[in-house]
C-alpha positions in Angstrom: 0.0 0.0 0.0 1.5 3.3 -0.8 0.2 7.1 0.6 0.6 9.9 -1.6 0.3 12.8 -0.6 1.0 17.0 -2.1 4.6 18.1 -1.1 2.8 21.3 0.2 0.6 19.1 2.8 4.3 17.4 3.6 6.3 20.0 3.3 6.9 20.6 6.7 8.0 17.0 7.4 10.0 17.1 4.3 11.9 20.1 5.4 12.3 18.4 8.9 13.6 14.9 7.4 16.2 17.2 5.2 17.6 19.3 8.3 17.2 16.2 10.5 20.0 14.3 7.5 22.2 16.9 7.2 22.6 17.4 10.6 23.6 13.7 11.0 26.3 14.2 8.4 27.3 18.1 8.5 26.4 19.0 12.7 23.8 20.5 13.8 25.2 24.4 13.8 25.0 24.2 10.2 22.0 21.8 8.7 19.2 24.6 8.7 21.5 27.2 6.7 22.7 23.7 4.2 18.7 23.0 3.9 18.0 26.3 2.5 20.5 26.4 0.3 19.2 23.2 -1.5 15.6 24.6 -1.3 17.2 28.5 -3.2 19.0 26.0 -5.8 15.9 24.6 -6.7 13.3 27.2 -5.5 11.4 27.1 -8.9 11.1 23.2 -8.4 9.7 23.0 -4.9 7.5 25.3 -5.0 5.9 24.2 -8.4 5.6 20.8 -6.7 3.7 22.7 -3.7 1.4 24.3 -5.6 -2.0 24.4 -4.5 -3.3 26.5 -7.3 -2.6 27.7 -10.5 -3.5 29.7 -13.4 -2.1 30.4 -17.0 -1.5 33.9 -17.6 -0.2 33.2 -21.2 2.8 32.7 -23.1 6.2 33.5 -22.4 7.8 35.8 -24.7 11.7 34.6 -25.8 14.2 36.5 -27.9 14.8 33.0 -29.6 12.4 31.9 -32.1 13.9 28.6 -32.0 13.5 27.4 -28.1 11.0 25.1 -26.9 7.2 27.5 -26.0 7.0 28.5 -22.3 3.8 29.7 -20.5 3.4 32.0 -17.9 1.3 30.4 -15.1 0.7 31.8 -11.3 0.7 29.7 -8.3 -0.8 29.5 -5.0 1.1 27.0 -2.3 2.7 26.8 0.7 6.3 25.1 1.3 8.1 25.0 4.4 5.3 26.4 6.8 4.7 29.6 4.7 2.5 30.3 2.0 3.3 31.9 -1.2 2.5 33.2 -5.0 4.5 33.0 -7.7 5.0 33.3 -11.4 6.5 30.3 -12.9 8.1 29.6 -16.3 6.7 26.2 -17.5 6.7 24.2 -20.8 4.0 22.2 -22.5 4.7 19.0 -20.3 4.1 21.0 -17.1 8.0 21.0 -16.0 9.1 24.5 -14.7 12.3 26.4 -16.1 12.3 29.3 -14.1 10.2 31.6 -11.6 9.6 35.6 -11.8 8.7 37.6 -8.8 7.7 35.0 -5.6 6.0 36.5 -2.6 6.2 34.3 1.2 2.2 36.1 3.4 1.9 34.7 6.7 -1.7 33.3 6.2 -3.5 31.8 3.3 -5.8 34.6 3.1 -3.7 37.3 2.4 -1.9 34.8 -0.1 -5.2 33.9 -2.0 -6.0 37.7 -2.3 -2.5 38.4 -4.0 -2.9 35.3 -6.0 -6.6 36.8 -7.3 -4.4 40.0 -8.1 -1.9 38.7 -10.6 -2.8 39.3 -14.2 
């Protein structure tokens, strides 16, 4: 039997597991600064994976003709206790290549209203 659950509903636990390894390998004075450095090299990633909502806003302009087409699509999620919107760079199999302009709110509220704002 296997439980599947969104990494924004785990994310907590997640974050906990990581900090919980690298201490065990690196010490404990320096795990939480190690964990969010993996989290900032792969921001776009994590929080497209936490997403809880999202919306296309359209397509991605490029200077190159020739590269793959991108969308612009918001999101609504919340990764490592705190809730956020972003703009995220995504291609036609729904795999990210980049984020514009994330925002951390302190409740869910105030995220969903900035989320409702983004055009």
């Amino acid at each position: 039997m296997s439980v599947m659950e969104q990494v924004s509903v785990a994310s907590d636990r997640v974050m906990a597991a990581l900090i919980a390894g690298l201490e065990l390998e690196f010490g404990r004075g320096v795990a939480e600064g190690l964990a969010q450095r993996f989290i900032d090299a792969e921001d776009s990633d994590f929080c497209w994976d936490a997403r809880l909502q999202e919306r296309w806003l359209g397509a991605y302009a490029m200077l190159d003709e020739d590269e793959i087409e991108l969308d612009r699509v918001a999101i609504l999620g919340r990764l490592d206790g705190r809730w956020f919107v972003a703009i995220c760079i995504v291609d036609g199999d729904a795999m990210p290549h980049g984020m514009m302009g994330r925002r951390t709110f302190m409740t869910r509220k105030a995220a969903e209203e900035a989320f409702a704002m983004i055009a």
